[in-house]
C-alpha positions as CSV (number, residue, x, y, z in Angstrom):
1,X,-23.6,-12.2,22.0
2,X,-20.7,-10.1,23.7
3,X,-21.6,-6.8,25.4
4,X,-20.7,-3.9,22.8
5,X,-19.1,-2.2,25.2
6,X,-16.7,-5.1,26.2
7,X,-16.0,-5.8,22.6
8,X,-14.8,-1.3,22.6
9,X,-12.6,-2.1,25.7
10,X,-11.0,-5.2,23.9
11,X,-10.1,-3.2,21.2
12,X,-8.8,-0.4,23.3
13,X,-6.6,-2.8,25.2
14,X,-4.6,-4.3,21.5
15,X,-1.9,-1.4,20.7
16,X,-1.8,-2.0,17.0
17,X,-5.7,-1.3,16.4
18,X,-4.1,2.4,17.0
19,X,-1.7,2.4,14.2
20,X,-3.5,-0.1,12.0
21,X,-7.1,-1.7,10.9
22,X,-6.0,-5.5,12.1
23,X,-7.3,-7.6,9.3
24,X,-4.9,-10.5,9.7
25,X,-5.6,-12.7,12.7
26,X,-5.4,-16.0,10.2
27,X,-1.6,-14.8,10.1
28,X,-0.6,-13.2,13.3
29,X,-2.9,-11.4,15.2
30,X,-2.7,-8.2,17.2
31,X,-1.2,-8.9,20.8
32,X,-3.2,-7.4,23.9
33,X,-1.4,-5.3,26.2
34,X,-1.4,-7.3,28.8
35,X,-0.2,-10.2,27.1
36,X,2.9,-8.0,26.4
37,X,2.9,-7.2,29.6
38,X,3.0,-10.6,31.2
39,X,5.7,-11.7,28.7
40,X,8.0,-9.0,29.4
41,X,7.6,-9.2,33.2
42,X,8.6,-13.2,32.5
43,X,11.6,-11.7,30.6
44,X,12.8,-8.9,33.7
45,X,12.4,-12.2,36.2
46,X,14.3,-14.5,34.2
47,X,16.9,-11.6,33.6
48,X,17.5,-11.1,37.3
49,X,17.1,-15.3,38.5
50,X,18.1,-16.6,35.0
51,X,15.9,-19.4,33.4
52,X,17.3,-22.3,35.4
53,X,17.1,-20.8,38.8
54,X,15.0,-24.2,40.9
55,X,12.7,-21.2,42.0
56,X,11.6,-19.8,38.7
57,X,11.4,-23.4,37.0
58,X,8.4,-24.5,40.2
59,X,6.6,-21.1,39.3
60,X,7.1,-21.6,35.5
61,X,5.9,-25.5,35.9
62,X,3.0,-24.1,37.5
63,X,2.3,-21.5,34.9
64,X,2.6,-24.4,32.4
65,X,0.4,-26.8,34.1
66,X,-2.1,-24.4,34.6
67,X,-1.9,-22.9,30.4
68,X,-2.7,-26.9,29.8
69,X,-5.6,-27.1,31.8
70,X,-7.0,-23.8,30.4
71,X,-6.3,-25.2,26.8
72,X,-8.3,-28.1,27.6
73,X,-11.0,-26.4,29.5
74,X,-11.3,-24.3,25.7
75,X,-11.2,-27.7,23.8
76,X,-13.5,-29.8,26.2
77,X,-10.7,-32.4,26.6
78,X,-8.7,-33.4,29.4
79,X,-5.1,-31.9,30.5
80,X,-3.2,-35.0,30.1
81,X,-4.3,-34.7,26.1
82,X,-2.5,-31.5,25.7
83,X,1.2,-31.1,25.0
84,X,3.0,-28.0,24.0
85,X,5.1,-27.5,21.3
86,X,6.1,-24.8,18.4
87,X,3.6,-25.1,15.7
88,X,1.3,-26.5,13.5
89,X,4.1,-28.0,11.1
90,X,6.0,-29.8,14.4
91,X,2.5,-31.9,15.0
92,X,2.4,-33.0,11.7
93,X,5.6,-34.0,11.7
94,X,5.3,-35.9,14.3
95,X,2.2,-37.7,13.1
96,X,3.8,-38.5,10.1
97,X,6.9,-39.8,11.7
98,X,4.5,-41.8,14.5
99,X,3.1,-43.7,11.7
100,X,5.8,-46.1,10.8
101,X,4.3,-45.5,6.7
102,X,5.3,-47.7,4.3
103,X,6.1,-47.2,0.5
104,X,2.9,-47.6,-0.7
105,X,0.7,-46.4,1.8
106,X,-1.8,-43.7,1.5
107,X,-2.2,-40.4,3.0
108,X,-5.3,-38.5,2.3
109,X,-5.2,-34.3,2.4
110,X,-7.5,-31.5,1.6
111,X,-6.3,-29.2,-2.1
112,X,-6.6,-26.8,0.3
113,X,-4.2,-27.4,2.7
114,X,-1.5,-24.6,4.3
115,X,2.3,-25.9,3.7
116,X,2.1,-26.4,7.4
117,X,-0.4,-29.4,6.5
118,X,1.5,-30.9,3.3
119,X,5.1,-30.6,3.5
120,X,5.8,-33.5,6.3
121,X,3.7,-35.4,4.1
122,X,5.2,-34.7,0.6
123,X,9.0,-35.2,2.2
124,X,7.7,-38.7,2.9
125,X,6.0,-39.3,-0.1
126,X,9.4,-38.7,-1.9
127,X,11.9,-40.8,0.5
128,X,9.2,-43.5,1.2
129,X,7.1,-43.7,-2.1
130,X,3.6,-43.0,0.0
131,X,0.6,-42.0,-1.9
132,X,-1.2,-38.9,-1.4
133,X,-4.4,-37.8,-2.8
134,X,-6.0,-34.6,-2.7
135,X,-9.5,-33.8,-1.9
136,X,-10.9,-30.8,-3.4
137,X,-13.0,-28.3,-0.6
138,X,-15.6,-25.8,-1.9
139,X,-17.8,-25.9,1.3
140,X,-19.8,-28.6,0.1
141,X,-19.8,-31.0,3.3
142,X,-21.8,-33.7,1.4
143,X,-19.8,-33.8,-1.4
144,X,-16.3,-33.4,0.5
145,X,-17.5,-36.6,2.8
146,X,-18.2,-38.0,0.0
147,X,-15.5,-37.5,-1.8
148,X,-13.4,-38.6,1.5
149,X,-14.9,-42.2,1.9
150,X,-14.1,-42.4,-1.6
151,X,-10.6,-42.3,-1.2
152,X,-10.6,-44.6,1.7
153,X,-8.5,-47.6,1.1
154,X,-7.3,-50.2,3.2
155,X,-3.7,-48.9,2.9
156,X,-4.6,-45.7,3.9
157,X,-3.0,-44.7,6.9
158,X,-3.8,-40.7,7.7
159,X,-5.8,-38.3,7.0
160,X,-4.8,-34.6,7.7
161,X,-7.4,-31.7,7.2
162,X,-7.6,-27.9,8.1
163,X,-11.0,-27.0,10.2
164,X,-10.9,-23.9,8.8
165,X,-8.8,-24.0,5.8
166,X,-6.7,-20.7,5.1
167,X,-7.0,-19.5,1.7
168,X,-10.6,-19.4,1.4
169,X,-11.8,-19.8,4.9
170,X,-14.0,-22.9,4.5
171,X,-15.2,-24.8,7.6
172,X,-15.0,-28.2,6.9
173,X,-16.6,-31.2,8.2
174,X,-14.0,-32.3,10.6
175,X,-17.3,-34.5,12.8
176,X,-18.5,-36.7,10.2
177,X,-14.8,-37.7,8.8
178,X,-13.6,-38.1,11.7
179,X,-16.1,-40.5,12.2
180,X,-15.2,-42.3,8.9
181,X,-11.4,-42.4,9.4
182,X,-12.0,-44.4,12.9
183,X,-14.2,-46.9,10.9
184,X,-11.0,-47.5,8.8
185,X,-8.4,-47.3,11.5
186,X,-6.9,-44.0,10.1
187,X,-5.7,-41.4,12.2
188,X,-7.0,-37.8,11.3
189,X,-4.6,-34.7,12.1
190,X,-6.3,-31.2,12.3
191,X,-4.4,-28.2,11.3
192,X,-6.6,-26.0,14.0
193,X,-4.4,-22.4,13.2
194,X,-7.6,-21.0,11.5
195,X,-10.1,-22.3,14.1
196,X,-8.4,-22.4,17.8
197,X,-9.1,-19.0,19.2
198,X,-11.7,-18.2,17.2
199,X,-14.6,-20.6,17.2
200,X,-15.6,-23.3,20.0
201,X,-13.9,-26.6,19.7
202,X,-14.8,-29.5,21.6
203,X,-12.8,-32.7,20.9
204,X,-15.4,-34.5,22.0
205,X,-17.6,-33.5,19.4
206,X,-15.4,-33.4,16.6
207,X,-13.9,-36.5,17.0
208,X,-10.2,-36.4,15.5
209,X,-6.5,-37.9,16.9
210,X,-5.1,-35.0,16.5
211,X,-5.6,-31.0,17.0
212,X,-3.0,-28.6,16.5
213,X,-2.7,-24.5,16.9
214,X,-0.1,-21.4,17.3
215,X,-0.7,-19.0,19.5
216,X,-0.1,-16.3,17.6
217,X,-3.0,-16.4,15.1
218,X,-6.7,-16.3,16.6
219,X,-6.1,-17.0,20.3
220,X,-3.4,-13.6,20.5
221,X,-1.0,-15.0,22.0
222,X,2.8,-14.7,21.3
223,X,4.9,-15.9,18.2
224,X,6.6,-18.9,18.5
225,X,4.6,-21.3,20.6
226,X,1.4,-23.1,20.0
227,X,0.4,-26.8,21.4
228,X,-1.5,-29.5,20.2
229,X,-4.2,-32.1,21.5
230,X,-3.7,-35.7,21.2
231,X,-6.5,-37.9,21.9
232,X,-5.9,-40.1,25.1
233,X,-6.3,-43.5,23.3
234,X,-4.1,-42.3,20.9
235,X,-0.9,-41.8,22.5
236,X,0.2,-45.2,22.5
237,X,-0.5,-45.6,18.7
238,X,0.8,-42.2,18.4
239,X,4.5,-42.6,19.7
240,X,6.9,-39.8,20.0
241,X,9.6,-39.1,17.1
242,X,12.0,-38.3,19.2
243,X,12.1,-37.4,22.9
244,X,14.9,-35.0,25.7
245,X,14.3,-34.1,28.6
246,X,10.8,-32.9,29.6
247,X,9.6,-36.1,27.8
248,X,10.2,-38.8,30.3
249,X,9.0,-39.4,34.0
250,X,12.1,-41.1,34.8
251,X,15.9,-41.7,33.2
252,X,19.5,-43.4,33.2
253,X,22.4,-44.3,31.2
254,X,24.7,-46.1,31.6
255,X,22.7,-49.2,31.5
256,X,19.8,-47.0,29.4
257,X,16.5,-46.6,30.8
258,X,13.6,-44.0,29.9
259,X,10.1,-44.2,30.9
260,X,7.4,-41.6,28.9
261,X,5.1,-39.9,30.7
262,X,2.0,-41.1,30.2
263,X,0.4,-38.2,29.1
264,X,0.8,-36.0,26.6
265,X,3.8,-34.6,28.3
266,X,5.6,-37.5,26.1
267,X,6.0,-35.1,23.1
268,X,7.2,-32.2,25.0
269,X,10.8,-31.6,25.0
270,X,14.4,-29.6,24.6
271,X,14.6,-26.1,25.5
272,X,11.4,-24.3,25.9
273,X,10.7,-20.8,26.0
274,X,8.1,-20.7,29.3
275,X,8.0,-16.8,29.3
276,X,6.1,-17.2,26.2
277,X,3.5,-19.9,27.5
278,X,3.6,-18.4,30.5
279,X,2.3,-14.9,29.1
280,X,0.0,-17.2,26.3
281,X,-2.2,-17.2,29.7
282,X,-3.3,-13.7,29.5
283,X,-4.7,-14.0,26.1
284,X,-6.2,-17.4,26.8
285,X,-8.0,-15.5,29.5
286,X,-9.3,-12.6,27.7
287,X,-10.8,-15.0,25.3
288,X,-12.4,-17.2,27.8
289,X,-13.9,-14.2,29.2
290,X,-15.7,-13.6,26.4
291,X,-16.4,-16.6,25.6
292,X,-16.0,-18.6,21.9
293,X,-19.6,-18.2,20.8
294,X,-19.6,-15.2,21.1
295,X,-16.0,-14.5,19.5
296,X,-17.6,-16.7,16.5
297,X,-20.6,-15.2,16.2
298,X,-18.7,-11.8,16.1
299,X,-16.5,-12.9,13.5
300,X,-19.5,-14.4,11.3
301,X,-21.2,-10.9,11.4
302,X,-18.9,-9.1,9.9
303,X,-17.7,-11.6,7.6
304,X,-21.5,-11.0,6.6
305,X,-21.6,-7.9,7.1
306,X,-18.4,-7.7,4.4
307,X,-19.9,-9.8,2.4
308,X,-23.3,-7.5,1.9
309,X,-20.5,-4.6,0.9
310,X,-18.0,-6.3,-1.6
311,X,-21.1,-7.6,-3.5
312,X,-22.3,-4.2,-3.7
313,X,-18.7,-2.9,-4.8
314,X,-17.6,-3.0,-8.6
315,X,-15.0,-5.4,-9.8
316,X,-14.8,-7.2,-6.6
317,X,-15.1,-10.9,-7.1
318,X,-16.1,-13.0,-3.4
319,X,-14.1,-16.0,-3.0
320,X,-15.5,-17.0,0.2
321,X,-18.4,-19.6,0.4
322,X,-21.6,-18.4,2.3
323,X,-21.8,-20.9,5.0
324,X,-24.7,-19.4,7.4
325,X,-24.0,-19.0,11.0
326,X,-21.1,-21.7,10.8
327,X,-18.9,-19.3,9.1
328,X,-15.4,-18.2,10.1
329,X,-14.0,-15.0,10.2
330,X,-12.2,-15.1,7.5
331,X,-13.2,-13.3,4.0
332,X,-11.3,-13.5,0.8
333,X,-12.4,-11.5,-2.0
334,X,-10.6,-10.8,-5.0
335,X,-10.6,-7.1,-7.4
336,X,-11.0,-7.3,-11.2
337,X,-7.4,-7.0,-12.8
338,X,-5.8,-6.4,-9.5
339,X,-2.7,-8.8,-8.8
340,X,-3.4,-10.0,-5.2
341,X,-0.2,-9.6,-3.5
342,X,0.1,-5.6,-4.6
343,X,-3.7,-4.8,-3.6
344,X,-2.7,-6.2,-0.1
345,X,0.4,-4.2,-0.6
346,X,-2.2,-1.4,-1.3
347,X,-4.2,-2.2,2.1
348,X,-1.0,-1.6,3.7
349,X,0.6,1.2,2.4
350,X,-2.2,3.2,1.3
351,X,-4.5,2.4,4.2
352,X,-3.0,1.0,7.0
353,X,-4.7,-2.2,6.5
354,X,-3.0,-5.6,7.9
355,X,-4.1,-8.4,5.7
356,X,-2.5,-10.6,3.3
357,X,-2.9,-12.1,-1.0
358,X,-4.6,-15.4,-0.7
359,X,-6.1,-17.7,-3.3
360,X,-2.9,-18.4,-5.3
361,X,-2.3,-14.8,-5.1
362,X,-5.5,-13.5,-6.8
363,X,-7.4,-12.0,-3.6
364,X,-6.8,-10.6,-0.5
365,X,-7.5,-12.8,3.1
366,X,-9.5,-10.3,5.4
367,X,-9.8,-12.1,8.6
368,X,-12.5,-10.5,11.4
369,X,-11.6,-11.3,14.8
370,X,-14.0,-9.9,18.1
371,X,-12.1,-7.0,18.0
372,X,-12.8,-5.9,14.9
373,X,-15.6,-3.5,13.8
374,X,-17.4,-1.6,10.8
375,X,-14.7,0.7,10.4
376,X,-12.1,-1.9,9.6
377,X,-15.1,-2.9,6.8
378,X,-15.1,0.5,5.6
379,X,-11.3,0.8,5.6
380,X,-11.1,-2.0,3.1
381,X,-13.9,-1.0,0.7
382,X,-12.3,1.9,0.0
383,X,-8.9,0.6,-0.5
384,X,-10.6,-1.7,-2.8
385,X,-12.3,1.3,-4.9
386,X,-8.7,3.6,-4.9
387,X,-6.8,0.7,-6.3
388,X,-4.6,1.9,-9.2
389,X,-5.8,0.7,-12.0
């Protein structure tokens, strides 16, 4: 459990806890100073050398190295499975377009999927003719694994899940079908953006191809950025979509020759904006510092501790399975007769309250991060009980 007192100095050190009660981290979370900080001090040095200055590019290579080995150390993996990239969409993509699919083949999802988890999938499935089949997710993990093997065919090629998916904030079973997909030869993708940042990972454990994240949701980082773990015995199977420099060890053309790195570095390239991995660092930092069970177990309190309060409130309808001590941080809970994109436009307007309409627009997403306390609990209650009726 994280000292109290650490958890008040966390909170002190994120500006926008003093204008707002921060209640959506599963969107984009509040930055920490000294993130900010860090990334504008990268902005005045690149102002003054510019970007391409040899000098800045060794320091930046170094920052970059070092944000992948801090990634890893988070994710129990190895440096060389890391690669950084944009977001959760670009990893997909590339999966999808790694794949070689066929018209035909089949690609299993969750219904519960962020766009971020369907859409490279559904372009396919229009231009190629792939299958894809939908499996429901209500925080049953028996039934969901299940339901899983079920679908298992032998044309089916992928299988791309949310750990934590984002509507409802279920944590799903990402072990066990895992485990299932590599008894069938199917790669599994894992949209991470609800987990990474706020709940320990290890790749080890969970057993999937692929794990991708943003920055800018749980783990405070900046917008923009985000990276992605790809399993060592992977890569090969897993072959870049496309590739620039960054990509390759070693290049020439005329006659044409490029060698990929043989690491994850294969699927890193174009123009990259190092300031922002480069200032990621600090937030990576304060998180590791506090340590991921204990930025879980924060979270699950006082996603009980709302839970004990909306069920006590009138009208208000809990969309969130109770899941125990696995839980996420994230509570959605709906409001009798109240449309959920203008109660979160109440939340905001009315009470300073950063959260966001969820569950096809029916509830509001409040997400509880370690900085988070009974106050931001409180806050919402209330702007639950004021709603105009």
């Amino acid at each position: 459990m994280a000292d109290p007192s650490v958890l008040a100095d966390l909170r002190e050190a994120i500006p926008a806890i003093r204008h707002y009660h921060c209640l959506n981290s599963g969107g984009v979370a509040p930055t920490p100073q000294a993130t900010l900080d860090l990334q504008q001090s990268w902005y005045d040095r690149e102002a003054v050398m510019t970007t391409t200055n040899p000098d800045l590019r060794e320091i930046y290579n170094e920052e970059i190295a070092a944000l992948r080995g801090e990634i890893a150390a988070m994710l129990n993996a190895d440096s060389d499975e890391i690669a950084l990239i944009r977001a959760v969409s670009e990893a997909v993509s590339f999966v999808a377009a790694a794949l070689d699919l066929q018209r035909g083949d089949r690609v299993i999802l969750t219904a519960a999927e962020h766009p971020s988890g369907y859409l490279a999938w559904l372009t396919l499935r229009d231009r190629l003719g792939l299958e894809i089949v939908a499996i429901e997710a209500d925080g049953n993990d028996d039934a969901f694994v299940r339901d899983v093997e079920a679908a298992m065919t032998p044309n089916t090629r992928a299988f791309c899940l949310s750990h934590v998916t984002t509507e409802r904030g279920i944590v799903l079973p990402v072990d066990r079908v895992s485990a299932l997909a590599r008894e069938h030869g199917v790669v599994t993708v894992v949209d991470a953006a609800q987990s990474f940042g706020a709940r320990p990972t290890d790749m080890q454990q969970l057993g999937c191809d692929v794990y991708a994240f943003p920055a800018f949701k749980w783990s405070m980082g900046p917008y923009g950025v985000g990276a992605m773990y790809v399993r060592r015995d992977a890569q090969e199977r897993l072959r870049p979509w496309g590739s620039g420099a960054g990509a390759v060890s070693q290049s020439s053309f005329p006659p044409g020759e490029a060698h990929l790195h043989d690491n994850a570095q294969r699927y890193e390239f174009g123009a990259r904006p190092y300031a922002l991995y480069a200032a990621w660092r600090a937030s990576i930092k304060i998180l590791s510092d506090l340590g991921m069970e204990a930025v879980q177990q924060r979270g699950a309190e006082l996603a009980a501790e709302a839970r004990a309060v909306f069920s006590d409130l009138p009208g208000a309808s809990i969309r969130t399975p109770e899941q125990g001590d696995a839980r996420s941080g994230i509570f959605t809970v709906g409001l009798e007769g109240a449309d959920g994109m203008a109660l979160a436009e109440h939340c905001l307007h009315a009470h300073r309250i950063l959260c966001r309409a969820a569950d096809g627009y029916s509830a509001v997403r409040l997400s509880f991060h370690a900085f988070n306390d009974a106050t931001d609990i409180q806050a919402a209650a209330q702007a639950f009980e004021d709603f105009p009726s």
